[in-house]
Wavefront OBJ file of the C-alpha trace (Angstrom):
o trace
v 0.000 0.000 0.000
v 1.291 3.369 -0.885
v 1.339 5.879 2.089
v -0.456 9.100 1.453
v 0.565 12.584 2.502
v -2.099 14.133 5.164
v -0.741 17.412 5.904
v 0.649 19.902 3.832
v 3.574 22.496 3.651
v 2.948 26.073 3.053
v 4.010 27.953 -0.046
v 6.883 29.676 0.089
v 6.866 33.218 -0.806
v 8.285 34.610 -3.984
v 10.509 37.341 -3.101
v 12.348 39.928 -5.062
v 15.982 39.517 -4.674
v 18.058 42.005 -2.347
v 19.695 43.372 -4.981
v 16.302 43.703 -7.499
v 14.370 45.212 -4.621
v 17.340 47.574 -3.509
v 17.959 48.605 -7.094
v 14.143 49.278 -7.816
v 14.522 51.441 -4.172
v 17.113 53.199 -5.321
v 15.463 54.299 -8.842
v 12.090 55.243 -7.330
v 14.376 57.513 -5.009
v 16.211 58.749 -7.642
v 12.852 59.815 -9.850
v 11.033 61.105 -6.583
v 14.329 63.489 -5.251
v 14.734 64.699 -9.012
v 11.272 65.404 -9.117
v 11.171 67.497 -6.441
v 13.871 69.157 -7.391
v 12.830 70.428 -10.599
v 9.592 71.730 -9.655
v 11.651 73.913 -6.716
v 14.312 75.032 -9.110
v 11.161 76.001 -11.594
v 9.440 77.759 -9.151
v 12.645 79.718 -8.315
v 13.125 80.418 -11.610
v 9.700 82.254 -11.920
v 10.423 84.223 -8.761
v 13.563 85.615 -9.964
v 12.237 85.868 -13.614
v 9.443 87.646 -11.605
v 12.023 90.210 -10.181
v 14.119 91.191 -12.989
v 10.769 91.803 -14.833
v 9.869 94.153 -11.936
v 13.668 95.793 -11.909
v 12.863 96.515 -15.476
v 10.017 97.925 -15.346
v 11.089 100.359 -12.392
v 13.805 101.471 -14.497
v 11.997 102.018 -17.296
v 9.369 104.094 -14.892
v 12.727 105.658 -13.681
v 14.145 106.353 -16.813
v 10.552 107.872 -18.247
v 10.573 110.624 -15.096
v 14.657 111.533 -15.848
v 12.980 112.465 -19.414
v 10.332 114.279 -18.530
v 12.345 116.403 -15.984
v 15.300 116.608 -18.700
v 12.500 118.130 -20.735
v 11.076 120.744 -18.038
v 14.306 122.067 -17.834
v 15.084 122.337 -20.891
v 11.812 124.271 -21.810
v 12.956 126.758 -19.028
v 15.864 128.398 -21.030
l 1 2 3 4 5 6 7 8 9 10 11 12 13 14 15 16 17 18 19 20 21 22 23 24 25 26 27 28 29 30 31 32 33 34 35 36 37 38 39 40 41 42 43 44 45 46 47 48 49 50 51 52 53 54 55 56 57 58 59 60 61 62 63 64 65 66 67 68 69 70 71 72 73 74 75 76 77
């Protein structure tokens, strides 16, 4: 008579290798820090884009009022 088996051993888990699951770790990290980093170096570009454009336009402003007072004085002699 052939003996038959009445219990059974569990499944073993299929795991990702050290090395797979530390490499796939790393790369998520990688694409998450770089990421982050371009939207804060983007949004500090548009704040100093933002202040030149404001520098400019107080020296035009600037310029526009040496003109005009260049101009009164002239018209005075």
């Amino acid at each position: 008579m052939i003996a038959t088996r009445s219990y059974s051993t569990p499944a073993t888990p299929r795991r990702i290798g050290s090395f797979r699951g530390g490499l796939v770790g790393f790369l998520l990290g990688v694409v998450a820090t770089g990421a982050g980093s371009y939207y804060y170096l983007l949004d500090q570009y548009r704040i100093a884009n933002n202040v030149v454009v404001a520098d400019v336009v107080a020296l035009q402003n600037s310029i526009s009022n040496l003109e005009k007072h260049i101009k009164l004085l002239e018209d005075k002699k």
